[in-house]
SEMI-793263 format. One record per residue (C-alpha): x, y, z; chain; residue in three letters. Coordinates in steps of 0.05 Angstrom, whole numbers, plus 5000, padded with zeros to 4 digits. Layout:
BEGIN
x=X; y=Y; z=Z; mol=A; type=ALA
...
END
This chain:
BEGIN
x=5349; y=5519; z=4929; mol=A; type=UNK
x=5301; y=5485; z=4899; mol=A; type=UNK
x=5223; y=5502; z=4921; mol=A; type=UNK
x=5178; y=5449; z=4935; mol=A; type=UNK
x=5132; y=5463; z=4876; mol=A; type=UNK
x=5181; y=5464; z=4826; mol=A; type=UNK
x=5215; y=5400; z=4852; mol=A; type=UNK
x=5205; y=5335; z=4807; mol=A; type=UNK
x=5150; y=5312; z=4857; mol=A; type=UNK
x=5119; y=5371; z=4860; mol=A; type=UNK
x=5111; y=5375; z=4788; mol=A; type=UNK
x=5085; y=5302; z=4788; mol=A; type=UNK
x=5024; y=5324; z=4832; mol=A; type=UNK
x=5012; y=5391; z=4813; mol=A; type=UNK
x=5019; y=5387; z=4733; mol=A; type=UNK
x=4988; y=5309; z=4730; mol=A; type=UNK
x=4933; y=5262; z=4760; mol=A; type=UNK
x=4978; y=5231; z=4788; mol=A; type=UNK
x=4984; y=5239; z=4873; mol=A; type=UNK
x=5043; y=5211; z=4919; mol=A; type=UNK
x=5041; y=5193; z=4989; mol=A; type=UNK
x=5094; y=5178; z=5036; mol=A; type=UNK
x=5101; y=5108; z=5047; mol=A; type=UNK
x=5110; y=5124; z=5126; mol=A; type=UNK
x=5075; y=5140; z=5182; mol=A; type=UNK
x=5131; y=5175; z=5206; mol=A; type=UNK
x=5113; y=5253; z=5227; mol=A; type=UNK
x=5187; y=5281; z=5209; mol=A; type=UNK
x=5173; y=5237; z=5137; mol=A; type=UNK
x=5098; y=5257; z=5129; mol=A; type=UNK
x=5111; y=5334; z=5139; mol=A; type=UNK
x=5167; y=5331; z=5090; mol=A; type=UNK
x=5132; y=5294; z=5038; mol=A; type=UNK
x=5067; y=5344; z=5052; mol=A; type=UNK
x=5110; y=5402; z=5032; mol=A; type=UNK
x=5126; y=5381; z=4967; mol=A; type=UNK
x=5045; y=5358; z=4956; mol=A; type=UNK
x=5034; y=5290; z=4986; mol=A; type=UNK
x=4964; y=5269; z=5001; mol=A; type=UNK
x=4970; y=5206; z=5034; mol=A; type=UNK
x=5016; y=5159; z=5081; mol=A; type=UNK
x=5011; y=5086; z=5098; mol=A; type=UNK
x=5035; y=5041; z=5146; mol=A; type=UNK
x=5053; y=4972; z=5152; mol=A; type=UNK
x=5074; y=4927; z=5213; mol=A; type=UNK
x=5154; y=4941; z=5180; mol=A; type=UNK
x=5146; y=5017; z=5186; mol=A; type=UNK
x=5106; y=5012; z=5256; mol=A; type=UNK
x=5171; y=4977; z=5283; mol=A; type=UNK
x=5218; y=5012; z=5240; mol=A; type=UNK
x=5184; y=5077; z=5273; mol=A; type=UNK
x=5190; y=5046; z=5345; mol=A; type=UNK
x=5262; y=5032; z=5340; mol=A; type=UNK
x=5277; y=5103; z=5314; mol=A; type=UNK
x=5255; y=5126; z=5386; mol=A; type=UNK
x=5252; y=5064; z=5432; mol=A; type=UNK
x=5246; y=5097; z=5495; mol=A; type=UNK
x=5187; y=5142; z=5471; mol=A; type=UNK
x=5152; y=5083; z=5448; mol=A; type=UNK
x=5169; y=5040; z=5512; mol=A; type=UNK
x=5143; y=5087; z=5563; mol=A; type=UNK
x=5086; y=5097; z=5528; mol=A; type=UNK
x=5068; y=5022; z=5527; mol=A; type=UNK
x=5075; y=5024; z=5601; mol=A; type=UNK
x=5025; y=5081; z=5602; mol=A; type=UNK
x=4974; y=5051; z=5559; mol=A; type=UNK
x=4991; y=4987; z=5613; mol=A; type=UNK
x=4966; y=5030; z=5674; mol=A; type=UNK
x=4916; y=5065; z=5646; mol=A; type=UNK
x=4885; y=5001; z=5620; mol=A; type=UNK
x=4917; y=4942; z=5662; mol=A; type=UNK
x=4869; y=4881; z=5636; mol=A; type=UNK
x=4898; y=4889; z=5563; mol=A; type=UNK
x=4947; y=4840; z=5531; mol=A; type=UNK
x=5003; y=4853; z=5489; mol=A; type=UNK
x=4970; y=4843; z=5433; mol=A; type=UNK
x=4921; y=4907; z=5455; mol=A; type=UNK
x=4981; y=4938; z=5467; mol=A; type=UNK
x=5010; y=4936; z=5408; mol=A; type=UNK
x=4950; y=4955; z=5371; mol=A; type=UNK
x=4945; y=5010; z=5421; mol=A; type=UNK
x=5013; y=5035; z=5397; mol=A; type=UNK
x=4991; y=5029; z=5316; mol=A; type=UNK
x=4930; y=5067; z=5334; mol=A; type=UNK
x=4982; y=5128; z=5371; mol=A; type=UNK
x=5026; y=5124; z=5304; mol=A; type=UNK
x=4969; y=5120; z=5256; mol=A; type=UNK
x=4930; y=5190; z=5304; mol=A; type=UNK
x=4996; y=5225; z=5309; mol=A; type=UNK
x=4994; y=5225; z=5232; mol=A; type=UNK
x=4930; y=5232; z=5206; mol=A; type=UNK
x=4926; y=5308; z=5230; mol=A; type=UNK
x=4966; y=5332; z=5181; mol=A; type=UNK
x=4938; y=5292; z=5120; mol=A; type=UNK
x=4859; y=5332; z=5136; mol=A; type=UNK
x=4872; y=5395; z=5090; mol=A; type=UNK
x=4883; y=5346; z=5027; mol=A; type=UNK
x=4819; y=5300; z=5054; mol=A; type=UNK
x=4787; y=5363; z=5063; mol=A; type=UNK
x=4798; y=5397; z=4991; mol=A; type=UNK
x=4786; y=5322; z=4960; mol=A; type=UNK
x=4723; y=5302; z=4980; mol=A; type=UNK
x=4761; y=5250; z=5019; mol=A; type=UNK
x=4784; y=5223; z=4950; mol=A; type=UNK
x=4858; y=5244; z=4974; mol=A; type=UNK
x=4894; y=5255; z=5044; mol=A; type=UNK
x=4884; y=5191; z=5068; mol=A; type=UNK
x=4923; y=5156; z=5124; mol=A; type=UNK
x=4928; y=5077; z=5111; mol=A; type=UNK
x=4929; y=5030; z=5177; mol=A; type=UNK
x=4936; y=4952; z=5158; mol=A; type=UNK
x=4906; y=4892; z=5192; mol=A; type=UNK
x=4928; y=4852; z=5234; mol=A; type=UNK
x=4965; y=4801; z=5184; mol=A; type=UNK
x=4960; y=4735; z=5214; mol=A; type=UNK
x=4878; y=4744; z=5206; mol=A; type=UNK
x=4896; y=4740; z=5135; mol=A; type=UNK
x=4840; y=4673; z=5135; mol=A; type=UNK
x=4789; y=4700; z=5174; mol=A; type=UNK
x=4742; y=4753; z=5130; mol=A; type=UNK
x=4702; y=4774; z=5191; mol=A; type=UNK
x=4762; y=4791; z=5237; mol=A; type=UNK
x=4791; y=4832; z=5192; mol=A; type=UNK
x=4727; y=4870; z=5174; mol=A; type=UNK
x=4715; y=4883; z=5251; mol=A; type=UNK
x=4785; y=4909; z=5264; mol=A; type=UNK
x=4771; y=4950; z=5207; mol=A; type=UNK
x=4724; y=4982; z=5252; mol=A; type=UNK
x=4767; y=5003; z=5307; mol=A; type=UNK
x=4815; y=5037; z=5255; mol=A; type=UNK
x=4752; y=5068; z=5220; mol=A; type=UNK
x=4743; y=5106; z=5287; mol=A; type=UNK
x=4809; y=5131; z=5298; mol=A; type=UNK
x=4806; y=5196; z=5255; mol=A; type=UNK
x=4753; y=5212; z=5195; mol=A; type=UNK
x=4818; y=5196; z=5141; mol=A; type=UNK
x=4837; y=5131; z=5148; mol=A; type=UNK
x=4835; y=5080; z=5095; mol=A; type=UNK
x=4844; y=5004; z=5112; mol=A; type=UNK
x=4898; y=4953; z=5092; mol=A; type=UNK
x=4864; y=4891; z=5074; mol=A; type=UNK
x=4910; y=4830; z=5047; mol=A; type=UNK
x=4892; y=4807; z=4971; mol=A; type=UNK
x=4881; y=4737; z=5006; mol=A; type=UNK
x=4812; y=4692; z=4984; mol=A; type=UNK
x=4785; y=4722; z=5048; mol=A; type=UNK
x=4816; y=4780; z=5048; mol=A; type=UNK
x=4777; y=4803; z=4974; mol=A; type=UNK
x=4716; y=4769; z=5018; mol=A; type=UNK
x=4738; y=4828; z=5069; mol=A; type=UNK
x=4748; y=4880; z=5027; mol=A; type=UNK
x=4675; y=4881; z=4992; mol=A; type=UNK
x=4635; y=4875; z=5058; mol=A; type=UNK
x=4677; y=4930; z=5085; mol=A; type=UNK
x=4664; y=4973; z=5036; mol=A; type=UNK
x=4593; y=4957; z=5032; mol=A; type=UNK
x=4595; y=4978; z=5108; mol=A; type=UNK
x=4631; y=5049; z=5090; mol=A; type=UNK
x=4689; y=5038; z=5100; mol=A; type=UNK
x=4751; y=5060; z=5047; mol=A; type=UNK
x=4791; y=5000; z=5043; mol=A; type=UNK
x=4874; y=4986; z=5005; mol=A; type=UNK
x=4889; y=4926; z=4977; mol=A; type=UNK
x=4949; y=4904; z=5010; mol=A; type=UNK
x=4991; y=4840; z=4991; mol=A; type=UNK
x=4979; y=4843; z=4921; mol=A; type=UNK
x=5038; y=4838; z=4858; mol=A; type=UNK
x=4996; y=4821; z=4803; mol=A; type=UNK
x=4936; y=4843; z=4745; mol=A; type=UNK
x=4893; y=4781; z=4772; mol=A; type=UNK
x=4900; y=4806; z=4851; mol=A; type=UNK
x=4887; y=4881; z=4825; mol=A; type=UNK
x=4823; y=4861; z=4791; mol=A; type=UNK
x=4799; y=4813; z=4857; mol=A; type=UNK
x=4803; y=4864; z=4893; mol=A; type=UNK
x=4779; y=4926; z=4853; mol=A; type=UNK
x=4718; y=4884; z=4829; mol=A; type=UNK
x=4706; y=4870; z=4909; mol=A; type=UNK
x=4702; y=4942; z=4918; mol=A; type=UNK
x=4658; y=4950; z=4860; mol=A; type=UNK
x=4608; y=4899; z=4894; mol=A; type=UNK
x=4619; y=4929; z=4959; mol=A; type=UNK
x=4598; y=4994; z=4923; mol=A; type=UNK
x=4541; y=4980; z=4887; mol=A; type=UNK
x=4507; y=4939; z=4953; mol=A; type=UNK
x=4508; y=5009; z=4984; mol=A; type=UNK
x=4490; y=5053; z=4926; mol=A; type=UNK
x=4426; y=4999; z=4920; mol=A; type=UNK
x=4407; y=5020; z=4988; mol=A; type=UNK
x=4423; y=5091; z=4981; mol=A; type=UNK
x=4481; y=5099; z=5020; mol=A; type=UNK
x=4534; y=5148; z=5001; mol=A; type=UNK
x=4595; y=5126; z=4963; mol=A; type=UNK
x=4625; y=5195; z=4938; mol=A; type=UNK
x=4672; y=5213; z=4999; mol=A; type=UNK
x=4695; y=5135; z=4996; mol=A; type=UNK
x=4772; y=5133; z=4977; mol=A; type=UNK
x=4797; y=5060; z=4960; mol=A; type=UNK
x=4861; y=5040; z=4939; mol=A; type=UNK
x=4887; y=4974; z=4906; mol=A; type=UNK
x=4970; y=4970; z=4910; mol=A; type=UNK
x=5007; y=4927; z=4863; mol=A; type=UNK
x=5084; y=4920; z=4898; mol=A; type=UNK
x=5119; y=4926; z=4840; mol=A; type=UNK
x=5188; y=4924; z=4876; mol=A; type=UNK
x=5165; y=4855; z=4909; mol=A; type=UNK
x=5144; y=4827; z=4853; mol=A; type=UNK
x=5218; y=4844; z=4815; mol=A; type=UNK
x=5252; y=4824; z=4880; mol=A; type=UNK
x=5213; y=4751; z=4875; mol=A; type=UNK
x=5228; y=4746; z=4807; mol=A; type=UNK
x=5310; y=4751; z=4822; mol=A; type=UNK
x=5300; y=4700; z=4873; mol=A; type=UNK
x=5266; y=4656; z=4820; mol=A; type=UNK
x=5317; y=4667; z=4775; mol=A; type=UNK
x=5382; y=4655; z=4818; mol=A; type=UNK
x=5341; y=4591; z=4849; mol=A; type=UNK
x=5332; y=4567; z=4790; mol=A; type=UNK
x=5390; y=4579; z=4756; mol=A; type=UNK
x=5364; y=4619; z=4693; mol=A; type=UNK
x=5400; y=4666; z=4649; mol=A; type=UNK
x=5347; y=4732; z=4633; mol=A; type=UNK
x=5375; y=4797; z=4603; mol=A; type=UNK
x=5381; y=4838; z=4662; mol=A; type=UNK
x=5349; y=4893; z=4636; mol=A; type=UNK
x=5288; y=4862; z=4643; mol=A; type=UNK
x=5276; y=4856; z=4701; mol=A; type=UNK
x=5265; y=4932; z=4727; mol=A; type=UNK
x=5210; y=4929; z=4685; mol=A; type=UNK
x=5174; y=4869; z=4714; mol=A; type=UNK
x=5128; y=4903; z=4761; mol=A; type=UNK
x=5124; y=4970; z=4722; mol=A; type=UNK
x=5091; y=4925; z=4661; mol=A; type=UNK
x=5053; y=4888; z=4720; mol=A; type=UNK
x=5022; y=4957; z=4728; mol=A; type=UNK
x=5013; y=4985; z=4659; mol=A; type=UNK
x=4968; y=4921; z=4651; mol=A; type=UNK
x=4927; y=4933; z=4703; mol=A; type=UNK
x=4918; y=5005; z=4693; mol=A; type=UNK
x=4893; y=4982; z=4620; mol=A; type=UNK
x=4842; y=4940; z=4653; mol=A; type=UNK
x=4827; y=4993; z=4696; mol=A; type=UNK
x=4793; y=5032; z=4632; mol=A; type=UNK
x=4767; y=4973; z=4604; mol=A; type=UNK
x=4725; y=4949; z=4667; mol=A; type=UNK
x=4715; y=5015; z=4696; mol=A; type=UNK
x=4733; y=5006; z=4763; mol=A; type=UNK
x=4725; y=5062; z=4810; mol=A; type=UNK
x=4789; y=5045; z=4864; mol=A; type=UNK
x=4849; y=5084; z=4846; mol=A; type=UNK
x=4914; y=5041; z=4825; mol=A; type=UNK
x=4973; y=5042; z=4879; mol=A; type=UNK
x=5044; y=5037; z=4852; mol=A; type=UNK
x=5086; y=5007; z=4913; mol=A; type=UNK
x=5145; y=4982; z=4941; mol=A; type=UNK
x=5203; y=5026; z=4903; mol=A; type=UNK
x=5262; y=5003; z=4883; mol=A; type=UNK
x=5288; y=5056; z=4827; mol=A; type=UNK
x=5259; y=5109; z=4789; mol=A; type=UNK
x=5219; y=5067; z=4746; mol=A; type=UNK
x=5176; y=5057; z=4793; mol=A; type=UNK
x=5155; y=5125; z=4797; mol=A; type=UNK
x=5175; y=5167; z=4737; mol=A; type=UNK
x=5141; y=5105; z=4687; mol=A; type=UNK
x=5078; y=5112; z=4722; mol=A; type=UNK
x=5073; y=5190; z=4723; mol=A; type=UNK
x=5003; y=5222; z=4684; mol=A; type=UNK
x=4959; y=5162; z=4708; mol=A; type=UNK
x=4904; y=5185; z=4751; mol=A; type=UNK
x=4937; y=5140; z=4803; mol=A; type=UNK
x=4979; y=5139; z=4865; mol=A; type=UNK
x=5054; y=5121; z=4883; mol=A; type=UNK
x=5074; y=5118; z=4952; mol=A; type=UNK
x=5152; y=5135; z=4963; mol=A; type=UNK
x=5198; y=5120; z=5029; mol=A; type=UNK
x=5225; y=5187; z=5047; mol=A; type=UNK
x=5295; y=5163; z=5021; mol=A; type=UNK
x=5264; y=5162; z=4954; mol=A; type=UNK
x=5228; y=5225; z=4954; mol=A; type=UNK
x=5299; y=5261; z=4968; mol=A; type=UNK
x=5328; y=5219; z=4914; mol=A; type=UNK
x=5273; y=5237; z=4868; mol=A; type=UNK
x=5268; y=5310; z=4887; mol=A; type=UNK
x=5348; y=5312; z=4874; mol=A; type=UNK
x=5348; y=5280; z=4799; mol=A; type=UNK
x=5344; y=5305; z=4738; mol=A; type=UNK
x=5290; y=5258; z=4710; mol=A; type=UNK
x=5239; y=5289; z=4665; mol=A; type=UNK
x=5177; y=5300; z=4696; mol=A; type=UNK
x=5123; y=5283; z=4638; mol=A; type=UNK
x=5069; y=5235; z=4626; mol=A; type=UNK
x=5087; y=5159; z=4611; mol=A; type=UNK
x=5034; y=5116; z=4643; mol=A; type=UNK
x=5012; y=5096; z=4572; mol=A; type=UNK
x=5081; y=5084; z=4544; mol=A; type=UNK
x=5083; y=5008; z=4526; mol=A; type=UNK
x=5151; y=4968; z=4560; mol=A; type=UNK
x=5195; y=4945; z=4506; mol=A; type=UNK
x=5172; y=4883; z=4471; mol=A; type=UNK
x=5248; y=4858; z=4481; mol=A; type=UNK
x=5238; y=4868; z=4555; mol=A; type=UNK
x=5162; y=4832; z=4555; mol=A; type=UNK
x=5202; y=4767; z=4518; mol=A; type=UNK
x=5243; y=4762; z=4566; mol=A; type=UNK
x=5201; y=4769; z=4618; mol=A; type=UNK
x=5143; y=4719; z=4585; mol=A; type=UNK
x=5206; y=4660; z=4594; mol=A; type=UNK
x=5186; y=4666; z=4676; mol=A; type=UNK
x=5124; y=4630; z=4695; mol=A; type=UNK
x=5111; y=4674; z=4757; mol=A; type=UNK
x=5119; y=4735; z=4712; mol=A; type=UNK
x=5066; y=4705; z=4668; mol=A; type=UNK
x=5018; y=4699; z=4725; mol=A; type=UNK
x=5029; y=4763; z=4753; mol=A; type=UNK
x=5011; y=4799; z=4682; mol=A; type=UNK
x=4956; y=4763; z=4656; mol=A; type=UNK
x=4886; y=4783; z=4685; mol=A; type=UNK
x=4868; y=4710; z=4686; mol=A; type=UNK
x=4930; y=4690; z=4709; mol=A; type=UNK
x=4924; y=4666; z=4779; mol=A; type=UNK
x=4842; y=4636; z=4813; mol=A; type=UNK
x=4822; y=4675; z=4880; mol=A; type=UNK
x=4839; y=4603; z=4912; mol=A; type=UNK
x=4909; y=4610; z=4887; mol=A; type=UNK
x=4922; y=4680; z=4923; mol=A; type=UNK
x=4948; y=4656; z=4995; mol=A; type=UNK
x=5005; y=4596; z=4966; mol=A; type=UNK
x=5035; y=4640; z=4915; mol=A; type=UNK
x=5105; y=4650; z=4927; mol=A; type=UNK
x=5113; y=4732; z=4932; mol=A; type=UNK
x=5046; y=4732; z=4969; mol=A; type=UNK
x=5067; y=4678; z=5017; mol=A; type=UNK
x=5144; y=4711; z=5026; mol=A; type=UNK
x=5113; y=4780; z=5029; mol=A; type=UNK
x=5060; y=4760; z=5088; mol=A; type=UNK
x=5111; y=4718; z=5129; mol=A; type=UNK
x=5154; y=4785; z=5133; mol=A; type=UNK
x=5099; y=4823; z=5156; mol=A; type=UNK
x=5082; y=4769; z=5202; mol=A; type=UNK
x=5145; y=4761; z=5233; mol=A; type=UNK
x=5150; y=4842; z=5242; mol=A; type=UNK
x=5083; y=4837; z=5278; mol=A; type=UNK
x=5115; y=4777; z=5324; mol=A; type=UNK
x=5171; y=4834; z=5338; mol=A; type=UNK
x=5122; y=4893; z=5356; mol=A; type=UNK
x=5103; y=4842; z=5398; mol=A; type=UNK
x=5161; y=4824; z=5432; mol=A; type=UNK
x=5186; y=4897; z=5435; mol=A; type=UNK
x=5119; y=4915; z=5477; mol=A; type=UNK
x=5129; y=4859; z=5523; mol=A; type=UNK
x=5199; y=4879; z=5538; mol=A; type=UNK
x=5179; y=4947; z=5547; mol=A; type=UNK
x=5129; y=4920; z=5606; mol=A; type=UNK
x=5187; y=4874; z=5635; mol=A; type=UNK
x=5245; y=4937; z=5637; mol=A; type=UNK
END
């Protein structure tokens, strides 16, 4: 049987830079993905509902707790009550990484409330609550105009923010460059910066699955090939940039939708978060675990590729304005879903106070 050190993820984090977490808040996921070295998790408003619906009548009775114990909120404090039990339940067993790191690793990642994705100050003072729910969390901004506007004051304020919502070089850089400022406003007034942990995701698997929608709406022939490689050369780019501007947030390969995404990224000093699913798959394969962040994608695959507008945008630093963040299409299909999963933590909190 297979030990969990010697196991392809394993070997990713123990012989590389490069660290995983579990793309879950899940405990049964997290402790799973801890033993083979994870040193984060995330959630989303899709995993908190995917979690609640794995044990419904846990999650029900516990909303009619938190209703008698605090009978003035509304559903909506509910259901942030309920992402704030998740997000607790899991943060415990991230510590001894956050611990050994410096608070560089074993972070827990809580997200915003997405439909504040226009309002910079909203966001920033939610950020607060989740600040205060263990000493490991990090914060899910959106890489909206005011959600980069978010992201620097809440760093400036100390707190370790992840660039959610973002599928491209030009979103990366927003965001890691609003970090930067956010940074440097504290270091000027001697605040600490050291223990700070940001993240900046890039959704590689979004940005592929957009790109197949683009292509069978629009009726164009590209090699299919290709396409896998979309996001990973979405994220090769910005880890290029990364050197060149020095940015101090760590790069976040996200959603996975085949090995690519993980074993192309391996040897950056970056992060990839996996759904437990993936982890087994990963930890069951036979791919070679060595260093290929600075392999360059096929120049075959990058023609192809270059023929798509939106691929063009999403790979060039300059290739999409701050102002053009919220309309474009993988941003604007990616926040309705997360939305409309918030709408049904909603709806499953005030059913659980009706039953």
């Amino acid at each position: 049987m297979q030990t969990p050190t010697a196991s392809p993820l394993g070997r990713t984090i123990s012989e590389t830079p490069t660290d995983v977490w579990n793309d879950s808040c899940a405990v049964d996921e997290l402790e799973y993905a801890v033993a083979f070295g994870a040193v984060g998790a995330t959630a989303n408003p899709t995993i908190v509902v995917d979690n609640w619906r794995k044990d419904p009548s846990r999650w029900a009775l516990r909303v009619r707790e938190l209703a008698a114990d605090e009978p003035t909120w509304s559903e909506r404090e509910l259901a942030w009550g309920i992402v704030a039990e998740m997000s607790v339940r899991a943060a415990p067993l991230l510590m001894p990484a956050f611990a050994a790191s410096g608070g560089r690793a074993g972070r827990l990642s809580v997200q915003t409330d997405p439909t504040l994705f226009r309002d910079a100050p909203a966001m920033v003072t939610q950020a607060f609550g989740f600040d205060g729910l263990a000493p490991n969390i990090v914060v899910k901004f959106p890489t909206t105009a005011a959600g980069v506007a978010a992201m620097e004051e809440a760093t400036y304020r100390g707190i370790s923010v992840n660039a959610t919502l973002s599928f491209s070089v030009a979103q990366a850089i927003a965001a890691g460059e609003a970090v930067e400022r956010g940074m440097a406003r504290r270091e000027a007034e001697g605040l600490p910066v050291a223990q700070m942990g940001p993240v900046i995701t890039i959704m590689m698997g979004r940005l592929e699955d957009w790109l197949r929608e683009v292509v069978d709406r629009d009726g164009l022939s590209v090699h299919p090939s290709a396409l896998p490689w979309s996001g990973i050369a979405v994220f090769k780019r910005a880890h290029a940039e990364w050197a060149t501007r020095g940015l101090r947030a760590r790069l976040l390969g996200a959603a996975i939708r085949h090995h690519l995404h993980w074993s192309q990224l391996i040897g950056g000093d970056v992060v990839i978060t996996l759904p437990s699913s993936w982890q087994k798959r990963f930890n069951a394969s036979s791919v070679e675990v060595r260093s290929r962040i600075h392999d360059p994608v096929d120049q075959a695959h990058l023609a192809e590729l270059r023929t798509l507008p939106d691929f063009v945008r999403a790979f060039e630093p300059d290739g999409l304005s701050v102002g053009e963040f919220d309309t474009w299409g993988p941003s604007v299909k990616t926040l309705r879903g997360f939305i409309g999963s918030y709408h049904e933590l909603l709806h499953l909190v005030g059913d659980a106070l009706l039953a």
